[in-house]
C-alpha positions as CSV (number, residue, x, y, z in Angstrom):
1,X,69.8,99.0,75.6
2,X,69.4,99.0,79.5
3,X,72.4,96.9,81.0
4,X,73.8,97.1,84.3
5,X,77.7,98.6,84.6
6,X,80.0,98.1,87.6
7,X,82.4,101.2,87.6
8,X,85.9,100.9,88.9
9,X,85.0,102.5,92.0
10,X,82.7,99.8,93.2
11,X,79.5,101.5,92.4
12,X,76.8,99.5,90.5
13,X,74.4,100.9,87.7
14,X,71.6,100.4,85.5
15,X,70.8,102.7,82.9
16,X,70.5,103.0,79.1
17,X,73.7,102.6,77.5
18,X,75.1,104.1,74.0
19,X,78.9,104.1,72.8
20,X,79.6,107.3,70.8
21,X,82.6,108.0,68.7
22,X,85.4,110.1,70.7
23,X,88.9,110.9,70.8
24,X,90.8,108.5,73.2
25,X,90.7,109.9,76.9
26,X,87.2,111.6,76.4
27,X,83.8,110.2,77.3
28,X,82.6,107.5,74.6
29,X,79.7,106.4,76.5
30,X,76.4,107.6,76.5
31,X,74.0,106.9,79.9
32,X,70.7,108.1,80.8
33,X,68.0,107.1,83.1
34,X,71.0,106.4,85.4
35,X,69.8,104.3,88.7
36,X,72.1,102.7,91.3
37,X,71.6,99.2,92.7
38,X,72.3,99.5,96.0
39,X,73.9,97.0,98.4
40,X,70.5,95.3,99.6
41,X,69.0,94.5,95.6
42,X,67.0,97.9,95.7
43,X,66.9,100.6,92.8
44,X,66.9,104.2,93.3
45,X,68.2,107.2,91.1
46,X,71.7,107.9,91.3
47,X,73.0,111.6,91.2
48,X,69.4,112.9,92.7
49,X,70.8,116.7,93.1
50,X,70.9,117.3,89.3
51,X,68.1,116.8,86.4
52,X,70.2,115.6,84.1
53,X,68.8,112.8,82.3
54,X,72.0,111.8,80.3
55,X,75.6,111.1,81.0
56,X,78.9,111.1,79.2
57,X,81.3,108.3,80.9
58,X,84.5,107.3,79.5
59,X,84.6,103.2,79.2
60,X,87.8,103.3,81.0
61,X,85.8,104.1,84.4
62,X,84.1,100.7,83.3
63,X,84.8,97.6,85.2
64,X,82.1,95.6,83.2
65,X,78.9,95.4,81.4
66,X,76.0,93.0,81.8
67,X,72.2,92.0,81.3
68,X,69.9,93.1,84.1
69,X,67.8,90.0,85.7
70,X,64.4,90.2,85.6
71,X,63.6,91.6,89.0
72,X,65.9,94.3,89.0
73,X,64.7,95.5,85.2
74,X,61.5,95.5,86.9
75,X,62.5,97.7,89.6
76,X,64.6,100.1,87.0
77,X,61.2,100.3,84.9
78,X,59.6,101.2,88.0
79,X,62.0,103.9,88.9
80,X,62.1,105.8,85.9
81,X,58.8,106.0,84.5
């Protein structure tokens, strides 16, 4: 499922979203097709330097979760495909 995820440091993401079983303390979530909405609504890929598709993030770097408006799942579809 695509959703957007506000870490703990402020930074704002969109990208497909799986929890995984861990141990406590290690990565349980599962992101790829990572993007970052920046400050002025616009969508662009985050981490640029590496071709890495998928992430491991421990939910504890996770501020919250939530459903992408319409405009901005446009410009994510846009951006990945």
């Amino acid at each position: 499922m695509i959703k957007c995820l506000v870490l703990l440091t402020g930074i704002v993401l969109i990208a497909k979203i799986e929890e995984i079983s861990a141990e406590i303390g290690d990565p349980n979530c599962l992101i790829s097709d990572v993007c970052v909405i920046n400050p002025d609504g616009t969508v662009s890929p985050w981490l640029d330097f590496s071709e890495d598709t998928e992430l491991m993030v421990r939910s504890e770097n996770i501020l919250t979760i939530t459903q992408p408006n319409k405009d901005t799942l446009k410009l994510y579809l846009e951006v990945i495909s």
